[in-house]
N, C-alpha and C positions, 0 to 999 in steps of 0.2 A: 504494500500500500504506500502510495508516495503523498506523502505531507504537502497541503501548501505552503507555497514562500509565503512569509511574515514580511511584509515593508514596511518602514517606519511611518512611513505615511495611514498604514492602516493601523496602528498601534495608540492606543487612545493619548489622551495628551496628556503630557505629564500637569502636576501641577504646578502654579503660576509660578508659588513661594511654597516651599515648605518650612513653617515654623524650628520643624525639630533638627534642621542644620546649624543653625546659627546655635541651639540652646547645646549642641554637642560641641559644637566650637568653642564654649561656652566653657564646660567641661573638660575637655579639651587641655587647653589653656590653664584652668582653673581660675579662669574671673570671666564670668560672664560680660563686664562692662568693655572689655578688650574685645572682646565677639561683636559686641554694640558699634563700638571705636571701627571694628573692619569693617561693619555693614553701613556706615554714616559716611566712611572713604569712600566707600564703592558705589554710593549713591552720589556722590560730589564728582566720581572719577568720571560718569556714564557717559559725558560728552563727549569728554575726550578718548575714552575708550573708542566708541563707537568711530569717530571722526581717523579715529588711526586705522579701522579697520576698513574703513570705507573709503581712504585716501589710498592704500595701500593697491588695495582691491582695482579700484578706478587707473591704479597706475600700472596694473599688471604685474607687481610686487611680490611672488609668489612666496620669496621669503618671506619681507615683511605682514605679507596678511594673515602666512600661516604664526607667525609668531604672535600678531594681534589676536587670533581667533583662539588659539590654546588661550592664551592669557585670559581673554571673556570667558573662555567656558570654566576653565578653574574658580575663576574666581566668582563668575556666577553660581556654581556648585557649593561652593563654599558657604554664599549667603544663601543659599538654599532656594534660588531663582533656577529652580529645575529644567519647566520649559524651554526657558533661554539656553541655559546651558546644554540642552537636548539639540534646539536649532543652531548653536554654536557645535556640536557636534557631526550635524549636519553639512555645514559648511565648511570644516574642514575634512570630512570624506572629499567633497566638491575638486575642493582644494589639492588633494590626495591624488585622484584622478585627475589633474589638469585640468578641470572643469569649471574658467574663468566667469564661462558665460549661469552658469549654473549659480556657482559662489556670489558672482554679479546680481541675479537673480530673488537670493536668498536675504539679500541684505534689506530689501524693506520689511521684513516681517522681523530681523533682529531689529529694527528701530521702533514697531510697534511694541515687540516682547520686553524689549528692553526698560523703555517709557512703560510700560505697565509694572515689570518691574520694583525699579524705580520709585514709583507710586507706592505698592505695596509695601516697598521695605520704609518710606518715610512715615508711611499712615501707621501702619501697625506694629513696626520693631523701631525706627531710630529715635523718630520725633517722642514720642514717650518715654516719662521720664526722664529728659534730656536736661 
């Protein structure tokens, strides 16, 4: 019996943020305020993040964008911005494969992920208790 291929695309979506990355980071570390301190950077970082990824990209930078795209996906992971880091994931298979036009492609949906994001780490982990 042969299995169907699983794509990522049919794979439901992960979730936007997961709370319990950061509070393990949190652990981690042993100070949770330190966990707060990288998700409040990461939220300051997102422009520029983005902006290196998508210069890099645009310029055909295969080094440079693969090196922007690991760097968002870690670090999205980290603050527990899963989705993102799933679609940063994505884009460097893209990346992996030569697949300029595809990588090209992927990057408005990293600017929507990301700003949502973003969002969620300010509303409900950074701004609190600050």
């Amino acid at each position: 019996m042969t299995l169907p291929q699983v794509l990522p695309e049919d794979l439901p979506p992960a979730p936007l943020v997961d709370p319990a990355a950061l509070q393990d980071l949190g652990a981690q570390l042993e100070n949770p305020a330190v966990a707060k301190g990288f998700a409040r950077d990461y939220t300051r970082m997102w422009d520029q993040r983005y902006r290196t990824l998508a210069s890099a990209l645009e310029r055909g930078d295969l080094a440079g964008s693969m090196d922007a795209v690991l760097s968002l996906k870690t670090s999205s992971a980290m603050v527990g911005g899963l989705r993102l880091a799933q679609l940063a994931g994505e884009l460097e298979n893209a990346l992996r494969a030569g697949d300029i036009g595809l990588a090209l492609s992927l990057l408005r949906d990293v600017a929507a992920r990301g700003g949502e994001t973003v969002d969620e780490l300010q509303f409900s982990y950074v701004l609190w208790d600050s």
